[in-house]
C-alpha positions, 0 to 999 in steps of 0.5 A: 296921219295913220287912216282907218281901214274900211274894215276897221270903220265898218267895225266901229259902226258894228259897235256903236250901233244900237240894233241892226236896223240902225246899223243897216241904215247909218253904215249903207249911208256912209257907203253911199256918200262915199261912193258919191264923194270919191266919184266927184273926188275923181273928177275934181282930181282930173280937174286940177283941185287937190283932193286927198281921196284917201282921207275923203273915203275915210271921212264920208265912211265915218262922218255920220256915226253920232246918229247912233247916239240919237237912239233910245233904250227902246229904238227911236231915232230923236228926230227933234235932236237931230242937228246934234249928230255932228257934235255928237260924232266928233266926241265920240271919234275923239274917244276912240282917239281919232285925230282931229282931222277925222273927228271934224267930217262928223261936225262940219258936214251938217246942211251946207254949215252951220254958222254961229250965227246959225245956232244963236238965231235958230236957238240950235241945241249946240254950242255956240260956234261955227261947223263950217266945211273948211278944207276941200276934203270936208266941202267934198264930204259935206257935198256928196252928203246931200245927194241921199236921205237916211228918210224912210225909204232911204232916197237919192236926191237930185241938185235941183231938190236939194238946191230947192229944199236949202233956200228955205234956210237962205239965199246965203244957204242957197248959194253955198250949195250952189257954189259947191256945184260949181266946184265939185260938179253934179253926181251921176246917181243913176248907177248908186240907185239901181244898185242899192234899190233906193228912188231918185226924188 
């Protein structure tokens, strides 16, 4: 499988985004998450795990392209719509003719997965099937996604925050995300923050 370049990423983001604003917050995202995946990716490598850290780069820098979907004509970000960012990133990279490994870090890395379960009992505005992190490249991805915000400021966010907002959804939800802890251990954010200017909460 032929992986995107960061340039060619980059340049995907450039020409779905609506307006520079919403280039701006979505794309330096993705760069974080990736900056956080590839550190766990490192770590995990040198602790035995088989993690392919070329395609973990390539799925964080494009798994949250479907946000720019979610803008209208005149800028607003459907906060209400949200969840379907994933679904909405896998259509759009399967359009652009991206495989199929590369479509799922968009629809399989939303909370820790949704089930469909999940969809039915919360009436999500989804298809009704599961949007579960399978491979170790996606857990990863999904992982490292948890650790900052897109809010307003942009934010970092701690294992203990994040472990504290997801049980809200579940103690089943609660220890996914635990147990994701224990496979990929905790990023150090300290560095990503003072580089980028964003507040750990």
């Amino acid at each position: 499988m032929r992986l995107p370049t960061d340039a060619e990423i980059r340049a995907l983001h450039a020409r779905h985004a609506p307006t520079e604003e919403a280039f701006d917050l979505v794309y330096t995202h993705c760069e974080i998450v990736c900056a956080i995946a590839l550190q766990l990716a490192d770590r995990a490598d040198r602790a035995g795990l088989d993690v392919d850290a070329d395609v973990v780069r390539a799925g964080s820098l494009l798994h949250d392209v479907g946000v720019y979907l979610l803008y209208d004509e005149d800028g607003r970000l459907d906060h209400a719509g949200y969840v379907r960012h994933g679904v909405l990133g896998h259509e759009l990279l399967r359009k652009e003719g991206f495989p199929e490994r590369l479509c799922r870090f968009c629809s399989h890395h939303t909370g820790v997965g949704i089930s469909r379960d999940d969809v039915l009992r919360q009436g999500l505005p989804l298809p009704p099937r599961d949007y579960l992190a399978e491979s170790a490249e996606e857990r990863l991805v999904m992982f490292a996604d948890k650790f900052h915000s897109k809010t307003d400021p942009p934010r970092f966010v701690t294992a203990d925050t994040y472990a504290a907002h997801v049980r809200r959804y579940g103690d089943d939800k609660a220890e996914a995300f635990a147990s994701m802890c224990a496979a990929f251990g905790v990023p150090d954010l300290r560095p990503l923050a003072a580089a980028y200017g964003h507040e750990i909460v």
